[in-house]
Backbone as CSV, one residue per row, in Angstrom:
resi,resn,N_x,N_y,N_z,CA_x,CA_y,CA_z,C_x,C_y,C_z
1,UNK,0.813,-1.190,0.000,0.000,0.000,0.000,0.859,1.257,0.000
2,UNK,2.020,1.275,0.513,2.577,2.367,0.759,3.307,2.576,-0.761
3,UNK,3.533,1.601,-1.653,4.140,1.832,-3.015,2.853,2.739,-3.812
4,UNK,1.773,2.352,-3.414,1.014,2.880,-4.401,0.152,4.095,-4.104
5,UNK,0.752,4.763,-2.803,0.145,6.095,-2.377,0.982,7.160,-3.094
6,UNK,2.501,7.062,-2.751,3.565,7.771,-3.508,2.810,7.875,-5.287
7,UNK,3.118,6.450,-5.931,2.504,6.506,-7.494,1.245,7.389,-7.862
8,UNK,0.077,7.061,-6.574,-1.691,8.027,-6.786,-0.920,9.185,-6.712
9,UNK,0.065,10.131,-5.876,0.177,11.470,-5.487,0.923,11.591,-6.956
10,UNK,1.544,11.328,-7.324,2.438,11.503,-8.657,1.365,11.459,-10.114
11,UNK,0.870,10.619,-10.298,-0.353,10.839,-11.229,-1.463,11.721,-11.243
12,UNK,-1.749,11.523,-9.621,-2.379,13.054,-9.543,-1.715,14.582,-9.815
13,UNK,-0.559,14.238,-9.489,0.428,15.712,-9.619,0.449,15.771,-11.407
14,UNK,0.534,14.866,-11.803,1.195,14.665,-13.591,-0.445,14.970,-13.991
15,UNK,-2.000,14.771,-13.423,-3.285,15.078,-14.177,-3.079,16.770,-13.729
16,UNK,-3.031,17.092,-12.679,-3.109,18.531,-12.279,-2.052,19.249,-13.501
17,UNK,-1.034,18.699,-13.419,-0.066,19.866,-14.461,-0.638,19.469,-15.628
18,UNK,-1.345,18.642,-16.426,-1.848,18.576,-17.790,-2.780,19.810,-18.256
19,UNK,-3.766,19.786,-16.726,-4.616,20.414,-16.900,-4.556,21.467,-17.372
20,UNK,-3.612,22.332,-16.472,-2.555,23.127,-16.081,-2.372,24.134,-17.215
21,UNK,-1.348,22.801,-18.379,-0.538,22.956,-19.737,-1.754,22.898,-20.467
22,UNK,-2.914,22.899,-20.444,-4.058,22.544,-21.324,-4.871,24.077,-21.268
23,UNK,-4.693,24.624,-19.734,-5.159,26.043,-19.694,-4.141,27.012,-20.284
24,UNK,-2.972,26.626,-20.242,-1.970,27.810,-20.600,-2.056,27.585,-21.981
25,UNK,-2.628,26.672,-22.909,-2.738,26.468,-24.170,-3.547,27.205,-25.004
26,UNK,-4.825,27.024,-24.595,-5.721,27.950,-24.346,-6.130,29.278,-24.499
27,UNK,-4.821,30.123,-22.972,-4.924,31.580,-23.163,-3.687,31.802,-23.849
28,UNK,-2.714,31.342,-24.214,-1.827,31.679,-25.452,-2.540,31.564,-26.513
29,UNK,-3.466,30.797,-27.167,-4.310,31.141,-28.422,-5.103,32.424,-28.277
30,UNK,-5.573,32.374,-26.589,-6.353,33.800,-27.014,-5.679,34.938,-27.131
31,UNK,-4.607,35.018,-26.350,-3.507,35.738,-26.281,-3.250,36.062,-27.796
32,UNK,-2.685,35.586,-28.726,-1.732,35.675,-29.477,-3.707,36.194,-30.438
33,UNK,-5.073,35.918,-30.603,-5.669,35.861,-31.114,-6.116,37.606,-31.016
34,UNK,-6.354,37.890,-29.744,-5.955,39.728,-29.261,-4.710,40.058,-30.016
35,UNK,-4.303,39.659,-29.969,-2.578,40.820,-30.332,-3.035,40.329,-31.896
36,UNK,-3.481,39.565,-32.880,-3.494,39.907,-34.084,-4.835,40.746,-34.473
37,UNK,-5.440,40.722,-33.694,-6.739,41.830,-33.625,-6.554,42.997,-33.261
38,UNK,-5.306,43.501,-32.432,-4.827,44.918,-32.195,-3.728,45.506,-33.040
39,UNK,-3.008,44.650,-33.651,-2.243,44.869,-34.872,-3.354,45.162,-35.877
40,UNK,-4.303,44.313,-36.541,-4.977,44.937,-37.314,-5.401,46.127,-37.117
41,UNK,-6.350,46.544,-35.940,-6.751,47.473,-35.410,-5.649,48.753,-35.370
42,UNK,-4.661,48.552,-35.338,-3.713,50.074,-35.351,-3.280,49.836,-36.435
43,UNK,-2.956,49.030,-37.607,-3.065,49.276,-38.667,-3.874,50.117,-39.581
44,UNK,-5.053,49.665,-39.142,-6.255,50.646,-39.843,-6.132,52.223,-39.875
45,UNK,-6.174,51.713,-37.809,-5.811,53.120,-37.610,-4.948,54.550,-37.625
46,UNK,-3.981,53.400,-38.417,-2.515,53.958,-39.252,-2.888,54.759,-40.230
47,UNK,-3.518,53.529,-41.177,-4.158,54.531,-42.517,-5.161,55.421,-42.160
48,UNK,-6.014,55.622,-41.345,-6.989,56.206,-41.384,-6.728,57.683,-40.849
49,UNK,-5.114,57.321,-40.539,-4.527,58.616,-39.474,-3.754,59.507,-40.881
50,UNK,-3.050,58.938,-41.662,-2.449,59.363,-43.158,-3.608,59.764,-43.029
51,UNK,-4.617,59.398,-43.798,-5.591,59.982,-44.954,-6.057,60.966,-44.091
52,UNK,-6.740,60.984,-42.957,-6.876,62.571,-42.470,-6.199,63.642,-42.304
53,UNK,-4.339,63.302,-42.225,-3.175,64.369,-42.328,-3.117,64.972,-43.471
54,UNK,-3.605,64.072,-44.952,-3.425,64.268,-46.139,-4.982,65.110,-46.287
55,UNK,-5.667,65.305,-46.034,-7.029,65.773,-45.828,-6.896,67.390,-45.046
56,UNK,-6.311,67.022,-44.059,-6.221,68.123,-43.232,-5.308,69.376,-43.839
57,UNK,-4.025,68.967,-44.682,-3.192,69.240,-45.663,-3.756,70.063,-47.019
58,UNK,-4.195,69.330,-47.229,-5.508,69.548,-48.673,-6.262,70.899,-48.295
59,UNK,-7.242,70.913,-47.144,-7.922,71.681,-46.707,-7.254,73.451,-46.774
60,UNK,-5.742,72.718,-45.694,-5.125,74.202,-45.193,-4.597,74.476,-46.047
61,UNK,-4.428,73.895,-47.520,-3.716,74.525,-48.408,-5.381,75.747,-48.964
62,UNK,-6.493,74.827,-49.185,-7.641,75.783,-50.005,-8.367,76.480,-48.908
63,UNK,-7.911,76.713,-47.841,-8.249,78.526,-47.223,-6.857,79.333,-47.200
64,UNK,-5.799,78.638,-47.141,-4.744,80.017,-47.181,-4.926,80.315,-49.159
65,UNK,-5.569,79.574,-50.185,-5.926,79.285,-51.460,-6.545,81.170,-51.002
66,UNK,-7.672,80.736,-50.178,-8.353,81.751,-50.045,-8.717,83.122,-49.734
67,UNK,-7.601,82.645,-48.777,-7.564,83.765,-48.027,-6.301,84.533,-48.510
68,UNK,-5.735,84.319,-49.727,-4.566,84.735,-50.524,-5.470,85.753,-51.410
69,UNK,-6.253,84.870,-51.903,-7.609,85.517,-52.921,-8.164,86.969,-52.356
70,UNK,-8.504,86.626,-50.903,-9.545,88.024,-50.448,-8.702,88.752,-49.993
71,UNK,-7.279,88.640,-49.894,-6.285,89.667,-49.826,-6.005,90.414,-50.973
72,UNK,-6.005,89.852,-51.920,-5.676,90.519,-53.455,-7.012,91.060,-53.931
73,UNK,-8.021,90.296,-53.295,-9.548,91.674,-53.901,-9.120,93.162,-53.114
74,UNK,-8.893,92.589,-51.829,-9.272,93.526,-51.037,-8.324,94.918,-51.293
75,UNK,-7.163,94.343,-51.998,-6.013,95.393,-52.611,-6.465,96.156,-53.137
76,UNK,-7.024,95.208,-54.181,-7.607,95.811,-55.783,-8.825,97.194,-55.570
């Protein structure tokens, strides 16, 4: 009896760490499944950050456009 209390505590120890390695399996998929969903996500938000600089660019060029204009009426 005493051989096979040592062996139960050891199999029990070897089911507990499976479990264990079975949960850490798990949240490394979800893990790694977030981080390619936040890479996409600031990707986007990469481009979406260009195209409004290039926008914002565009803009401040056609009021100083403008305001170049109502300086030269206002000469005239």
């Amino acid at each position: 009896m005493n051989e096979a209390n040592p062996k139960s505590a050891v199999e029990l120890e070897l089911k507990r760490l499976e479990k264990r390695l079975e949960d850490l399996i798990v949240t490394v998929g979800q893990i790694k499944e977030e981080n390619r969903a936040l890479r996409q996500r600031q990707e986007t938000l990469t481009a979406e950050r260009a195209s409004l600089l290039q926008k914002n660019e565009q803009v401040r060029g056609r009021v100083e456009a403008m305001i170049g204009r109502l300086k030269s009426m206002e000469q005239a």
